[in-house]
N, C-alpha and C positions, 0 to 999 in steps of 0.2 A: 475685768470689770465690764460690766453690760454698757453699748452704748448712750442709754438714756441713763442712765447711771452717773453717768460720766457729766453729759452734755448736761441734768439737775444742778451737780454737782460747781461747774462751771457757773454757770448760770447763778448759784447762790453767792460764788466769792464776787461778781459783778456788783451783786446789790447790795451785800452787807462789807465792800468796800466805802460806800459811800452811808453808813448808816447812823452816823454822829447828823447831825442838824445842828443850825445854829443855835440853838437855845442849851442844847448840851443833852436831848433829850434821845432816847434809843430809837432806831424808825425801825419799826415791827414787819418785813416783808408782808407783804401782799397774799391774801387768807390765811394770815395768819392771827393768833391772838396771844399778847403777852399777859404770863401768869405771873411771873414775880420777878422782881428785883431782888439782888442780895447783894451787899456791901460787904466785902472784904479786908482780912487783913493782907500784907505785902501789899500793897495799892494794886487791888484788883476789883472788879466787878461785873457779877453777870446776869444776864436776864434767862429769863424758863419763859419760852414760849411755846404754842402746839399750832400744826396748820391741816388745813382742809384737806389737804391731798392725799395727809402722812395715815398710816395705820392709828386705831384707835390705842390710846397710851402713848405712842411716840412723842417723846418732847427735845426739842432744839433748845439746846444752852449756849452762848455768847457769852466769851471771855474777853473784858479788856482791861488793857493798866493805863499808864500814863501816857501813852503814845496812842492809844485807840484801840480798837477792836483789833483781835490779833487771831484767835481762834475757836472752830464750831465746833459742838460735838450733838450727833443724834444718837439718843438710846430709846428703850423701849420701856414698856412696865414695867419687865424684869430685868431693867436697869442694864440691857445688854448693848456692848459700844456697838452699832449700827454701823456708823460713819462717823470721818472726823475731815474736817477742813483749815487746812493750815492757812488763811491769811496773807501771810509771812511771804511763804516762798512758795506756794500753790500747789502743795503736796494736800492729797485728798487720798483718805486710807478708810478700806470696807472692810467691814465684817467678812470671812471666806465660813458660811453658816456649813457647806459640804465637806471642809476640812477640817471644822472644829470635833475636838471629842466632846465637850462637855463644858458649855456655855454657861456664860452665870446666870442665875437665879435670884431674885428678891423674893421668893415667898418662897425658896428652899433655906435662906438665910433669917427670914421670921419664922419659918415654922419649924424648925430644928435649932437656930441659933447658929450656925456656921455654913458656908459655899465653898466647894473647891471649883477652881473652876481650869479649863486648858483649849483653847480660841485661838483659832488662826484668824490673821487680818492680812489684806496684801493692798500696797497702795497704788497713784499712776506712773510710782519714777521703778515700776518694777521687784518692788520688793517687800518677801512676806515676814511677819513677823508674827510667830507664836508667842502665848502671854500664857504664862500658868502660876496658881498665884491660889491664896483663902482668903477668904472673910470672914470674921466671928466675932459674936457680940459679947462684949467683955459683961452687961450688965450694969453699966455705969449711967448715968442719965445725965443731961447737965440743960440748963435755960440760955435760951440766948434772945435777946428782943424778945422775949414771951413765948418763943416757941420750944418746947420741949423737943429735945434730939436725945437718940440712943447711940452711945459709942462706939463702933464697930474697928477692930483693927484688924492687918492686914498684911501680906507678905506679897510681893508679884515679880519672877521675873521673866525677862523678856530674850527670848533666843530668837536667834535669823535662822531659814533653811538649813543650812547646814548643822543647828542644835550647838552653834557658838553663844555663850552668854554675854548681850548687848549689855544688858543694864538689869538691877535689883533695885523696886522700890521697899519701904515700908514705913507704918507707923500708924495713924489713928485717921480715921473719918469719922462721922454724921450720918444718921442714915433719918431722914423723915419717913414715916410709917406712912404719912395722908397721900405724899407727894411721889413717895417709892422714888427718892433719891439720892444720893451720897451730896453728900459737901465734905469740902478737904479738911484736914488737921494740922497737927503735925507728922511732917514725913521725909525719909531719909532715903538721900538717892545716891546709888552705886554703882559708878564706874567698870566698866574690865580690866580697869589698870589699878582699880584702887582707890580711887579719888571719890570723897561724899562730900554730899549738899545738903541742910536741912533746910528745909522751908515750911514756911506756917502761913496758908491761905485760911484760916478756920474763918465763918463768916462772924458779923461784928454785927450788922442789921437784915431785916426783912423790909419792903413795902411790896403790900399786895397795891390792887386796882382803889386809889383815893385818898390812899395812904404818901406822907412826904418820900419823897426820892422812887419811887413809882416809874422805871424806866428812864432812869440815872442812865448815863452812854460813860459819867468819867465815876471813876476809884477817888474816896477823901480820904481814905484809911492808910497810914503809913507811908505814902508820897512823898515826906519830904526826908523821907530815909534813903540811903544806898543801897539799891534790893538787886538781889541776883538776877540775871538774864538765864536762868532755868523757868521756862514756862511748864505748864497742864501736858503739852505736847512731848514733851521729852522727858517727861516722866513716863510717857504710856508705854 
């Protein structure tokens, strides 16, 4: 991982450690500007923001549950994982774009209707991990708070260096056409040994900029349930 790479990277878990305010409100790093809020099911919620720095399309997503902001992820227009920021335990994983065979695409999955894709990523505790995996639009539409989403579902799994199988995801996302983004569904996650998990983050509300809950920092959805300790990050 390139120096400034790194020391950005740093630098971001510093400030969105501290990104809840007293009033319960999201704090937007510094040129940056928040696009949307989205409320979740499993008590979770995240904000879409873009900042001055980043390439034009690059959007930063913040995930939190009920303990607080916990994990980043940046991708691009073609919705490619760029970077991801674990919160948690200060694992920070890039895109390896010189190793990848074949990157995902968002305008190869609109304009054909299916992506395969096969991505290397390597993080800073040393370790790379291949992802290979499709996307295909079933055709299905569905509304949610007024926003029309297209169904995309999906297979992904995830090998280390050696071409050991970590983990298999699958099952259904969201894909907004305006926004060129996935939002989660439901989806099944698979162990080496065996063991699955279903989780259902599908989102429940929007607020853009003036709209109620408008850079919300807490999740009201499903919180007072007993929800797995499978996060975004261990599914990747």
């Amino acid at each position: 991982m390139k120096r400034v790479a790194v020391f950005a990277a740093i630098t971001l878990i510093g400030a969105h450690a501290q990104a809840q305010s007293a009033d319960d409100q999201f704090a937007v790093p510094d040129a940056c500007t928040l696009d949307l809020t989205v409320q979740m099911h499993s008590c979770q919620v995240a904000n879409l923001y873009h900042c001055a720095g980043d390439a034009e399309g690059d959007r930063w997503i913040s995930y939190a549950d009920g303990d607080g902001e916990y994990f980043l992820s940046l991708i691009d227009s073609e919705t490619r994982w760029l970077q991801s920021i674990s919160l948690d335990n200060g694992e920070i994983a890039q895109l390896d774009e010189a190793g990848s065979k074949d990157n995902a695409s968002f305008s190869t999955l609109l304009d054909t209707g299916e992506d395969d894709y096969d991505f290397v990523t390597y993080n800073n505790f040393g370790e790379t991990r291949r992802q290979i995996g499709r996307d295909w639009l079933t055709g299905d539409k569905v509304t949610i708070d007024g926003k029309v989403l297209e169904r995309a579902d999906f297979k992904l799994e995830t090998q280390d260096r050696a071409g050991n199988i970590l983990a298999r995801r699958s099952g259904t996302q969201y894909i907004d056409r305006d926004l060129r983004v996935f939002f989660s569904g439901r989806e099944t996650y698979e162990s080496p040994q065996g063991d699955s998990v279903q989780t259902y983050d599908a989102p429940v509300s929007f607020a853009h900029e003036g709209e109620d809950g408008f850079g919300a920092a807490k999740p009201i959805y499903d919180c007072d349930m007993t929800m797995t300790a499978l996060r975004p990050e261990d599914l990747r």
